[in-house]
N, C-alpha and C positions, 0 to 999 in steps of 0.2 A: 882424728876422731871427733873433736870438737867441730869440725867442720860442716862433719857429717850428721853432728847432733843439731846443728844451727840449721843446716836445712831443710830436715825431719819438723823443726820448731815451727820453721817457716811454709811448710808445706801444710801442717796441723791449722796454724792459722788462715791458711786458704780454704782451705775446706770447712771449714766452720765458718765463713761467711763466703760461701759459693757462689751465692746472686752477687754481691756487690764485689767479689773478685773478678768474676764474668764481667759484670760491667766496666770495671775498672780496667780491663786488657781489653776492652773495645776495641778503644784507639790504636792499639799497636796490631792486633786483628786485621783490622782494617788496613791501615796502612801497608804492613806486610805483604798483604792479598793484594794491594792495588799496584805495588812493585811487580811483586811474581807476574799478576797477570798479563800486566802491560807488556815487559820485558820478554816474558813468554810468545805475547801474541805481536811482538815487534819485531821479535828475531824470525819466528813462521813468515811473516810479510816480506822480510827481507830475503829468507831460503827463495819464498815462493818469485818477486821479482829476479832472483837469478838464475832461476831455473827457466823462469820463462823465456827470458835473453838466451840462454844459451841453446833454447829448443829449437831457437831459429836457425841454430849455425856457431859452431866454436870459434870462426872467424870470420863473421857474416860482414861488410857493410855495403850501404846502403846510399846510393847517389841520385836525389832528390834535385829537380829544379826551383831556382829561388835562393835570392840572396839569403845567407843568412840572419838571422833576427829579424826578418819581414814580415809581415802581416799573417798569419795563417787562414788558410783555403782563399785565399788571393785568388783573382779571376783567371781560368786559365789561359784567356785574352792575352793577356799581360804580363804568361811565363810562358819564356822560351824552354821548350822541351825537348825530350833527346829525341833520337833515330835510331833505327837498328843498324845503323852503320857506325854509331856511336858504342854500341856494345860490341860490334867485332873490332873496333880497334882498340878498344880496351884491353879485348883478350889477346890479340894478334901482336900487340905493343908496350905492355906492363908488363914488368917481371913479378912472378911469386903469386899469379894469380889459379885459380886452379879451375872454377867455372863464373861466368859471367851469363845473365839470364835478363834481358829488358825483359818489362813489364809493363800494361795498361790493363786497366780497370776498370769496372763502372758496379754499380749497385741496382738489381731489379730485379724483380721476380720470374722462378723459374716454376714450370709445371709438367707433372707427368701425371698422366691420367686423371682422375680427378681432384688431385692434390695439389696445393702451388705452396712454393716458399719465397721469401727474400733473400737474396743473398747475394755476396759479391760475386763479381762472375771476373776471371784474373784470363789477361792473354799473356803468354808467353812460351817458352820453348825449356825442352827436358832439363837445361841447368838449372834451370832453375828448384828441380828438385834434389840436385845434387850442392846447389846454394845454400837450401833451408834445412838440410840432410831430411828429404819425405822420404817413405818408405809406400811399397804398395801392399794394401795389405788382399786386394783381388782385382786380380786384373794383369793388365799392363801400363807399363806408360806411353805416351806418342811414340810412332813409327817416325821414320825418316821422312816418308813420303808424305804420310799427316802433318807433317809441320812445314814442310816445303810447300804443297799444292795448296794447305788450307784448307784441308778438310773437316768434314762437322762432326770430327770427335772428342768427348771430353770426359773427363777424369772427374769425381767430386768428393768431397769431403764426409768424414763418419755424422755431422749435424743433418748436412741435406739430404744423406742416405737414410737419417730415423728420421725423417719428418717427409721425406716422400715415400720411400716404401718399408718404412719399419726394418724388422732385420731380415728382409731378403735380400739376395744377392743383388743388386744392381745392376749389373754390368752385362752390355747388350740391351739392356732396356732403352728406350725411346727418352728424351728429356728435350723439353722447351725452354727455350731462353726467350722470353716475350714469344717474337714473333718467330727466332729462328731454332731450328729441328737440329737435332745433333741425335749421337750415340754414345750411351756412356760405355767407356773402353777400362775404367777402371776405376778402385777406390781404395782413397788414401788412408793408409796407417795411420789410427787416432793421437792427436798431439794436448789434448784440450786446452784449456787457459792459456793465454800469453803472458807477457811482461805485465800489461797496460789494460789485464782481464777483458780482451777481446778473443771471441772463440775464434780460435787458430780452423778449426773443422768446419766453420760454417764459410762456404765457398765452392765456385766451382770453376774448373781450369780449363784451357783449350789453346788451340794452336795459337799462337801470338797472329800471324797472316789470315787465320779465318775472324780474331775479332776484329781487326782492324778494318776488314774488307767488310764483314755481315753483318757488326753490332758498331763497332765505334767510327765506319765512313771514313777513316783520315789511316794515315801511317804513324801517326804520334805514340812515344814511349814514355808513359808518366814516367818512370823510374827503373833505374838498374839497379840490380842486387846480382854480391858477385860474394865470393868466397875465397880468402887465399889459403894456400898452402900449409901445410903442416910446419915447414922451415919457414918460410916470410916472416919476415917482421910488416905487421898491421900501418903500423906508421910510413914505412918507409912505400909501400904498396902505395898508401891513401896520398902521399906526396906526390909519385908518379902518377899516379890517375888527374890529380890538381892540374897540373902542367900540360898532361896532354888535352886535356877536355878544357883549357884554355887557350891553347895551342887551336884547337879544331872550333871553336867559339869566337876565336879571330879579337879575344881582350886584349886591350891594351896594359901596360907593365903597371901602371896605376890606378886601373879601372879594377872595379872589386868582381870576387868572384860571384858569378850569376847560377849559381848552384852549391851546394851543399857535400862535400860527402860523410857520412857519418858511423864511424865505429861502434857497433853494437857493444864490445867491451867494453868500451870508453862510457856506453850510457849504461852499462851494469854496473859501473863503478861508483857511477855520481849518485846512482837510484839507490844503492846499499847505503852511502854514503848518507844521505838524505833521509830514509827510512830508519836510521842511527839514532842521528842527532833527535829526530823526531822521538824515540823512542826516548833515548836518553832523558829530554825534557819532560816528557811524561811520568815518566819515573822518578824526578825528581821533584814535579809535582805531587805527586803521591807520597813521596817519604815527608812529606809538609805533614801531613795526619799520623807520623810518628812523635814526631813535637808534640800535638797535640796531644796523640795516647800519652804523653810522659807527664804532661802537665796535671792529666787526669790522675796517674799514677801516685806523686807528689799530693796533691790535693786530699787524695783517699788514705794515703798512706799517716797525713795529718792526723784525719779524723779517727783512726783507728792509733796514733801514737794517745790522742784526748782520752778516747775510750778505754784503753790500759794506762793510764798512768798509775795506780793502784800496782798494776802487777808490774810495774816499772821498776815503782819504788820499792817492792819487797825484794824484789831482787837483788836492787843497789844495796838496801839494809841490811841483805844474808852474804853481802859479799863478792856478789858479781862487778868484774871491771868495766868500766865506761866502756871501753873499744870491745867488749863482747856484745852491750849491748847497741851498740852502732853498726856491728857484725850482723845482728840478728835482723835487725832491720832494714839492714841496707839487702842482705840475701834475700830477704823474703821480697821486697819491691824488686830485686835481678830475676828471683825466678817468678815471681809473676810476668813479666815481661818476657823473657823467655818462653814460656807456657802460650803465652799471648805470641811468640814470632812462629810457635812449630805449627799451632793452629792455623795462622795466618798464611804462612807456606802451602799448607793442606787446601785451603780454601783456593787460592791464588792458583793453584795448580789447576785446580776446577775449575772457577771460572774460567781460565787461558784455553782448556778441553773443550767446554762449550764455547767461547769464542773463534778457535779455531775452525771449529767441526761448520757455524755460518756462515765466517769467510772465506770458508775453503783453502785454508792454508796449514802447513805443514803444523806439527804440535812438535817446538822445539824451546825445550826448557834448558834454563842456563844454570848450573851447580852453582855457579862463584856466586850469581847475583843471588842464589836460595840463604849459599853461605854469608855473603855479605849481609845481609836482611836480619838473617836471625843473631848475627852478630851487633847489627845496629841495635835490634830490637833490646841486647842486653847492655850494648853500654846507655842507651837512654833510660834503662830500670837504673844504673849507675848513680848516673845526670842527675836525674829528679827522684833519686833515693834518696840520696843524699845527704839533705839536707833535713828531711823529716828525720833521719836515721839521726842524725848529728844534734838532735833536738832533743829526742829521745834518751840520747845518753850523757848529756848536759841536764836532765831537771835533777832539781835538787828531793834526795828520798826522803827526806823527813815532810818536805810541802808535797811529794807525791804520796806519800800516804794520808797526807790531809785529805786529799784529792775523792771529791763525792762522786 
């Protein structure tokens, strides 16, 4: 019961100076909200990088030309690149692999009718949509005979379908890649954002034999994307592909390897990983302005032990004991602090909803970290109660009722 008269006591006191309580729970306001939010809009970033990785493919990677750790967009003079002979003995020779899909590219605008867009225009052949798991959402995908002869049919994405013909159907319409004529034969199930916030839909696909004959002039395969098995182990695959593409590359046993292959898991791991630690820092950048709120607490808490000393010392005179009145004051600076973490929660929460909703990422709030917050928030009312508290019930009542 005394407990609950102390902080009835202590609540009266707030409320009878409301501005300078408000101000006083600033700092921990603050702070609170700068936790929630961060930590909120840190874990959304990190849902959203995983989610991107894995829209590519549950066991996608990814076999780039170029040593590892070299220069990036290096001349492609100067990288030896694969073959589509290289992607069938991948598939014909790896265990545990389930589609293999070369691939070349280029970047240029395409047009239909009076509309023209930019975008990447991708050659390669149906694994590839069994690689990235595409789905179709009208149409079809390549025929057998389209990808064998080279023919001018192509597939495009939901960005280049609203930006050349809004939401009509596409497919059978007429499309221009610069200078060469195609038929679009189908359109891809929307994926949007990636990992690395490049629109996964802006693009347009085609037989791997008709780019390399009517837009790219050479047979060259920037890169293979392949996909293992449900059973595979990722590693053991990504070993075997090493060996034979060194094997067929004609390296020697101490020469480094002249290409890359790279585990899309393996970079959803380090990218959570990274988006973590990041977050974590930030956050603990942010509880810095809990100190702060506490010192302010401590400080106000002073000025208002100065202001009652009168009512200190009748208390001590009528009989009240010290550690009641250390009680009273130490509760009243806990639940202003308190009061100051549920706000700050509330706030924190908001902002991370409007920060999400511009980054376009998931709105994922964490319990422990709300629970942790509003817990720090009370042992720093503790911290720097304390001592005003202990001040408090240490003056002597006969000099505090001196007290003008």
């Amino acid at each position: 019961m005394m407990l609950f008269e102390t902080v009835l006591l202590a609540l009266r006191a707030i409320r009878l100076n409301t501005l300078r309580s408000v101000l006083t729970a600033l700092g921990i306001i603050i702070g609170v909200a700068a936790v929630v939010a961060l930590v909120t809009i840190g874990n959304g970033t990190t849902q959203s990088v995983v989610s991107g990785i894995s829209s590519l493919g549950s066991k996608l990677l990814t076999i780039r030309p170029g040593a590892a750790g070299g220069p990036p967009g290096s001349a492609r003079s100067t990288t030896r690149l694969f073959t589509i002979a290289d992607a069938r003995a991948i598939a014909g020779e790896v265990a545990g692999v389930a589609a293999v899909a070369p691939i070349a590219s280029s970047r240029m605008t395409v047009v239909a009718g009076d509309q023209n867009w930019p975008t990447t225009v991708v050659g390669t052949e149906n694994a590839y949509f069994d690689a990235e798991q595409w789905t179709i959402a009208d149409g079809r995908f390549f025929s057998d005979s389209e990808e064998r002869g080279g023919s001018a049919a192509c597939i495009i994405g939901e960005t280049v379908r609203s930006h050349l013909f809004g939401t009509a159907s596409p497919v059978g319409q007429p499309l221009r890649l610069q200078k060469t004529p195609c038929t679009i034969v189908g359109l891809l199930a929307s994926k949007g954002a990636g990992a690395f916030g490049m629109d996964q839909d802006d693009m347009v696909v085609m037989p791997l034999r008709t780019f390399q004959g009517r837009i790219a002039g050479n047979t060259d395969v920037d890169f293979i994307n392949l996909s293992a098995t449900a059973e595979a182990d990722t590693a053991a695959v990504r070993t075997d592909i090493e060996s034979l593409l060194r094997e067929r590359r004609h390296l020697l046993a101490t020469a480094q390897d002249d290409f890359q292959v790279i585990d899309m898991r393996q970079i959803s791991s380090m990218l959570s990983t990274i988006t973590g630690v990041l977050t974590g820092l930030l956050a603990a950048v942010a509880a810095v302005s809990l100190l702060v709120g506490g010192v302010g607490i401590m400080n106000i808490m002073l000025v208002s032990i100065t202001e009652r000393t009168r009512e200190i010392g009748i208390r001590l005179a009528i009989g009240a004991l010290r550690r009641q009145v250390l009680s009273q004051f130490l509760i009243e600076a806990v639940v202003l602090s308190l009061m100051g973490g549920v706000v700050g929660i509330g706030l924190g929460l908001s902002l991370a909803a409007v920060g999400v909703h511009f980054l376009n990422v998931p709105f994922v709030p964490d319990p422990m970290i709300m629970l942790l917050a509003f817990g720090f928030s009370g042992l720093v009312g503790v911290a720097f109660g304390y001592l005003p508290a202990r001040r408090a019930a240490n003056l002597n009542p006969i000099e505090a009722l001196r007290h003008e």
